[in-house]
Structures are given as C-alpha cells and as structure tokens.
MINU-724560 format. One record per residue (C-alpha): residue number from 0; residue in one letter; y, x negated, z negated. Coordinates in steps of 0.5 Angstrom, whole numbers, plus 500, padded with zeros to 3 digits. Example, Ala and Ser with C-alpha at 12.3 -4.5 7.8 and 13.67 -1.06 7.14 Angstrom:
BEGIN
+-----+---+-----+-----+-----+
:   k : r :  yy :  xx :  zz :
+-----+---+-----+-----+-----+
:   0 : a : 491 : 475 : 484 :
:   1 : s : 498 : 473 : 486 :
+-----+---+-----+-----+-----+
This chain:
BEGIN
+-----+---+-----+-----+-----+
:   k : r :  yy :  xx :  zz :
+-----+---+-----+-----+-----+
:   0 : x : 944 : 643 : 834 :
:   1 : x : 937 : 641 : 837 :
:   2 : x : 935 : 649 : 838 :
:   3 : x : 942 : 650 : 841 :
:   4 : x : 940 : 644 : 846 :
:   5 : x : 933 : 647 : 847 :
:   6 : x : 935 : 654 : 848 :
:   7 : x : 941 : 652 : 853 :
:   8 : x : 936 : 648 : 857 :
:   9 : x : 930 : 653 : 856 :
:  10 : x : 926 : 647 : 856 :
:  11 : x : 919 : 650 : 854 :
:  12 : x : 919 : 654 : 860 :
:  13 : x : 918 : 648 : 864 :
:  14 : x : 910 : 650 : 860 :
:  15 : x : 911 : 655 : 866 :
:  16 : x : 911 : 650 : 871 :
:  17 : x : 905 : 645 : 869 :
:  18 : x : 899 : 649 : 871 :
:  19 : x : 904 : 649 : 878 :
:  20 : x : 905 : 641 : 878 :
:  21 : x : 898 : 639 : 876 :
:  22 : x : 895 : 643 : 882 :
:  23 : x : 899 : 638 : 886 :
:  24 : x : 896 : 632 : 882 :
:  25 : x : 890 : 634 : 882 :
:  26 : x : 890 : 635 : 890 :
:  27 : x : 894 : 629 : 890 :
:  28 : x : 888 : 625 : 886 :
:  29 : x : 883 : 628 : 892 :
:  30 : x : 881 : 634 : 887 :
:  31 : x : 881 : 629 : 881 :
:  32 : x : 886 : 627 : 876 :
:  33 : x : 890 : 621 : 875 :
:  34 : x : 890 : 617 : 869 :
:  35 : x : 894 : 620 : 863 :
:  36 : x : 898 : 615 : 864 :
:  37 : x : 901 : 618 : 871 :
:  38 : x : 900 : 626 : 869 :
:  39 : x : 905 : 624 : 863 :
:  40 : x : 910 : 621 : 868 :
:  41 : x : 909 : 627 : 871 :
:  42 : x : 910 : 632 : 866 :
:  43 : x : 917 : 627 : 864 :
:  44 : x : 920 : 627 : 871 :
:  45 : x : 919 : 635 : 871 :
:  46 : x : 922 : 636 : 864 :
:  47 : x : 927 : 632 : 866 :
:  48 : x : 929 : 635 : 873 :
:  49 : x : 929 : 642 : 870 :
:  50 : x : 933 : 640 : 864 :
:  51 : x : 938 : 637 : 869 :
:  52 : x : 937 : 643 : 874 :
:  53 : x : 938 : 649 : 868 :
:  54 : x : 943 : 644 : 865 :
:  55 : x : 948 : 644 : 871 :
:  56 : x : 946 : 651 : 872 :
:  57 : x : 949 : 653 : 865 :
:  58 : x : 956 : 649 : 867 :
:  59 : x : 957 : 652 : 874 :
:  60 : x : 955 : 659 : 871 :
:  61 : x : 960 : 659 : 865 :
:  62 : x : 965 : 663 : 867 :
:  63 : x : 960 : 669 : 870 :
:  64 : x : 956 : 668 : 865 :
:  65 : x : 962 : 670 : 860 :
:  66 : x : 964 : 677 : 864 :
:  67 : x : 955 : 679 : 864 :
:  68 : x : 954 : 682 : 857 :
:  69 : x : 947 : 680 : 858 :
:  70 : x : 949 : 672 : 858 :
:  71 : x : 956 : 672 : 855 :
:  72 : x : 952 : 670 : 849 :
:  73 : x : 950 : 663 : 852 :
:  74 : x : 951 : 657 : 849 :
:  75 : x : 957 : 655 : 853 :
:  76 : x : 961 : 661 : 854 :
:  77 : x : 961 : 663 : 847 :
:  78 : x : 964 : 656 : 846 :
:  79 : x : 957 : 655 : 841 :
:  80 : x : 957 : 648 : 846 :
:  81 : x : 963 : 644 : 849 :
:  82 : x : 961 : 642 : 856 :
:  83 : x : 961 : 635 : 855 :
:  84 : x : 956 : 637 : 850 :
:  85 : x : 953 : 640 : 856 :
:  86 : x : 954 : 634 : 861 :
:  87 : x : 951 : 629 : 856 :
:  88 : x : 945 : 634 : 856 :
:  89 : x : 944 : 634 : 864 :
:  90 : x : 946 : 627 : 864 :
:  91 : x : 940 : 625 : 859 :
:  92 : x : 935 : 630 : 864 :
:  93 : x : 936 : 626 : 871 :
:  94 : x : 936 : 619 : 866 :
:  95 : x : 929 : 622 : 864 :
:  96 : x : 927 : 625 : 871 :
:  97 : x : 929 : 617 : 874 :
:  98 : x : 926 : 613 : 869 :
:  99 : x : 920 : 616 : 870 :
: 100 : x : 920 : 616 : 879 :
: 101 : x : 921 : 608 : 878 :
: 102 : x : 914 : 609 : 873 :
: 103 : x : 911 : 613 : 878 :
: 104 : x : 912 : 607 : 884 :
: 105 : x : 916 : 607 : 890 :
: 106 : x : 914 : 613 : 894 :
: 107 : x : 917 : 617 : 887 :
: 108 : x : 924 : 613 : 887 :
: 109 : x : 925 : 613 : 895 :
: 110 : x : 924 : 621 : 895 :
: 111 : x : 928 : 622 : 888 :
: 112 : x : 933 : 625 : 890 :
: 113 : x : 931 : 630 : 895 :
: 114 : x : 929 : 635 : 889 :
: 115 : x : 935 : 634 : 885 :
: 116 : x : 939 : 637 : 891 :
: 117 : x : 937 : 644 : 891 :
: 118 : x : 936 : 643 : 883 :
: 119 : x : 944 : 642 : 883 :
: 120 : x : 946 : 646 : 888 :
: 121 : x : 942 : 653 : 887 :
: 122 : x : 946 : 656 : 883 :
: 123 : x : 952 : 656 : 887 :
: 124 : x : 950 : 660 : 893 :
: 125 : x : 950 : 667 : 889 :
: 126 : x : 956 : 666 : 890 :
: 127 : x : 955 : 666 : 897 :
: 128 : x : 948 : 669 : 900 :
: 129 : x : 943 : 674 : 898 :
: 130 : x : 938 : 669 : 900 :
: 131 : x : 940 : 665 : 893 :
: 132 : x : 933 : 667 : 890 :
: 133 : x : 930 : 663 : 895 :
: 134 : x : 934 : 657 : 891 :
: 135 : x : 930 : 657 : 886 :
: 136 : x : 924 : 659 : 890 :
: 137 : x : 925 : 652 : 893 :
: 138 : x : 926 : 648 : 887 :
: 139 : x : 919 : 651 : 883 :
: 140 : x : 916 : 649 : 891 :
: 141 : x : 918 : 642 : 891 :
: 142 : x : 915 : 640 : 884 :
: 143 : x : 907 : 641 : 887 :
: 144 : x : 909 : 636 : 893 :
: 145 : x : 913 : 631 : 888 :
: 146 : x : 907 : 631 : 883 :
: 147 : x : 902 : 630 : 889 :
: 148 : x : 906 : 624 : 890 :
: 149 : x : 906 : 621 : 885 :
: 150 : x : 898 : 622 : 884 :
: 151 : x : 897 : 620 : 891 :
: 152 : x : 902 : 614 : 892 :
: 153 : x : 904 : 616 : 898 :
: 154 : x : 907 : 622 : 902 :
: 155 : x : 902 : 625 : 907 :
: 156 : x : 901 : 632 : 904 :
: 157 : x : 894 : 636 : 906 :
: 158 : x : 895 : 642 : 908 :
: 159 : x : 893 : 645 : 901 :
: 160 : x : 898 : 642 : 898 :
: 161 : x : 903 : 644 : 903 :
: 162 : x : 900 : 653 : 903 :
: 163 : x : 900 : 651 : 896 :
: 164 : x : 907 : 649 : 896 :
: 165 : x : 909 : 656 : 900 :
: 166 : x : 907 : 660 : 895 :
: 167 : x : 910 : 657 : 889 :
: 168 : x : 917 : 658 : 894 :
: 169 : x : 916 : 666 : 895 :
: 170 : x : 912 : 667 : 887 :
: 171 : x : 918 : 665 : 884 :
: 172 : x : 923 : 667 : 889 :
: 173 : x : 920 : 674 : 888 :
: 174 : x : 920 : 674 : 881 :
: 175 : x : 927 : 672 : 881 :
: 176 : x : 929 : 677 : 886 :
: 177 : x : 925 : 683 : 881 :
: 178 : x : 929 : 679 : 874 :
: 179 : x : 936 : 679 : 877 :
: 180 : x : 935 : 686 : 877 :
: 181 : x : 938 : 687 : 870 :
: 182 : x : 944 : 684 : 873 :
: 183 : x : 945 : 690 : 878 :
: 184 : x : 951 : 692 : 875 :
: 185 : x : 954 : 686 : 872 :
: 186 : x : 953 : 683 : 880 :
: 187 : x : 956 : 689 : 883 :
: 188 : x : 963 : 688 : 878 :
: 189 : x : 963 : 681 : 879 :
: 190 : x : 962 : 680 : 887 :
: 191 : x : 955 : 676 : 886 :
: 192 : x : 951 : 676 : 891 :
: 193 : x : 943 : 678 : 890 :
: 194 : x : 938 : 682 : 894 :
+-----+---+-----+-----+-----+
C-alpha cells in the first residue's frame, strides 16, 4: 500500500523542488540559512502542499486519466485506490502543510491558505484555458516566496526573491507545456485544453 501512496502522490518529486525552496530560504535568512529547525518545517510544508495538490489533481482527473492511454493505469482509474483512500491521503498533506505554517509562526499561517488555492484548482482549468500550464507554473512559483517567509518571519519580498519567483513560474509552466505534448492526441479526442 505504501508504493501505491507514493506513486499516486509522486512524492519524491518534491526532490525537485527544494533546490527552488531553499533558495528562497536562503534569500529569506539574508543569504543565510536558518536553523535546521526552520529548513525542516520547510521542507514538511512543501511535502505537504504537494501531496495535497497531486492528490486532488489525481481525483479531479480520474475520469480523463481513465479515457488517456498513457495514465488509464493511474491509481485511481485503475480502481487500484478508492477515492476515499485518496481523500484520506490529500487530507493527510494539507494536515501536514498547516501543522507546519503554525511551527513557522503567524506570517506562514496568516498567508497559508493562498498557496493551497492554486494547488486545488490548477487541474481544473485544462478543462477550460490553454493557459492551465501557467497553473502550475503558479504553484512551483509561490513556494520560494512561502519559504522566504518562513526564513524571514515576515512578508517584505526582495526584489531577488520576487525575479526569482517569476522564473520559477515560466520554468515550470514551460517544462509543462513541452511534457503535455505526450498527450496531443488524447487532448484533441477528449477536448482538454493545452497550448
């Protein structure tokens, strides 16, 4: 059961992700690290968020994924995983990503919820908008500005996290757009939208 959890959530991608999130720590500390203690609440709020994010993404996709050749083997429309199985698991990320923004103190928990909205939602808008690849460009992007966050205790960007943030919104949105071809065809039959 636990491969099937961590290949329904790809959580070792998140191993992607950190050298994006620690840059933003390190700009948050003034080209320092914080303490372990901080860059470990760090790295749980992201696993979190992420697990959360491809969770919901898997659940909301279930369908298409069943009618694509290259994902009808997915967890979910397999029917390798019920979806309260998936539920629990998405439910279990965001516990994870809000237990560790209240560790990371007030600024974390007031902003908490603005990353999870794009996390929720950027699977939705292939189904209306060729611009969904800037979805989850905009997710990748809010990471390094939430982990300058909780680095700095407060939410006055530089200018270097902010140019920062903006090319990890067009890096990923680009590296999207160029992985979505391997579903041209499964797109064009199913009427999702892509550029």
């Amino acid at each position: 059961m636990l491969n099937k959890i961590l290949n329904f959530t790809k959580v070792e991608h998140t191993a992607f992700s950190l050298p994006l999130i620690f840059t933003g720590a390190w700009m948050g500390g003034h080209n320092q690290w914080p303490r372990p203690s901080v860059l470990l609440l760090i790295v749980i709020a992201a696993t979190g968020a992420r697990i959360f994010g491809m969770s919901f993404n898997r659940i909301f996709d279930c369908r298409i994924d069943a009618l694509n050749p290259r994902t009808a083997g997915r967890e979910l429309p397999s029917g390798d995983m019920d979806l309260f199985t998936a539920l629990t698991i998405a439910i279990a990320g965001l516990g994870a990503y809000l237990a560790a923004c209240i560790a990371l103190g007030p600024w974390c928990v007031y902003l908490s919820p603005l990353p999870l909205i794009p996390l929720l939602g950027y699977s939705l808008l292939k189904r209306f908008t060729p611009l969904c690849h800037f979805g989850i460009g905009l997710c990748l992007a809010l990471a390094p500005l939430g982990a300058f966050v909780a680095a700095a205790g407060h939410p006055r960007f530089s200018v270097d996290v902010l140019l920062f943030s903006g090319f990890v919104f067009f890096w990923l949105s680009g590296a999207d757009i160029i992985y979505a071809i391997m579903d041209i065809e499964s797109d064009r039959q199913t009427g999702i939208h892509s550029i």
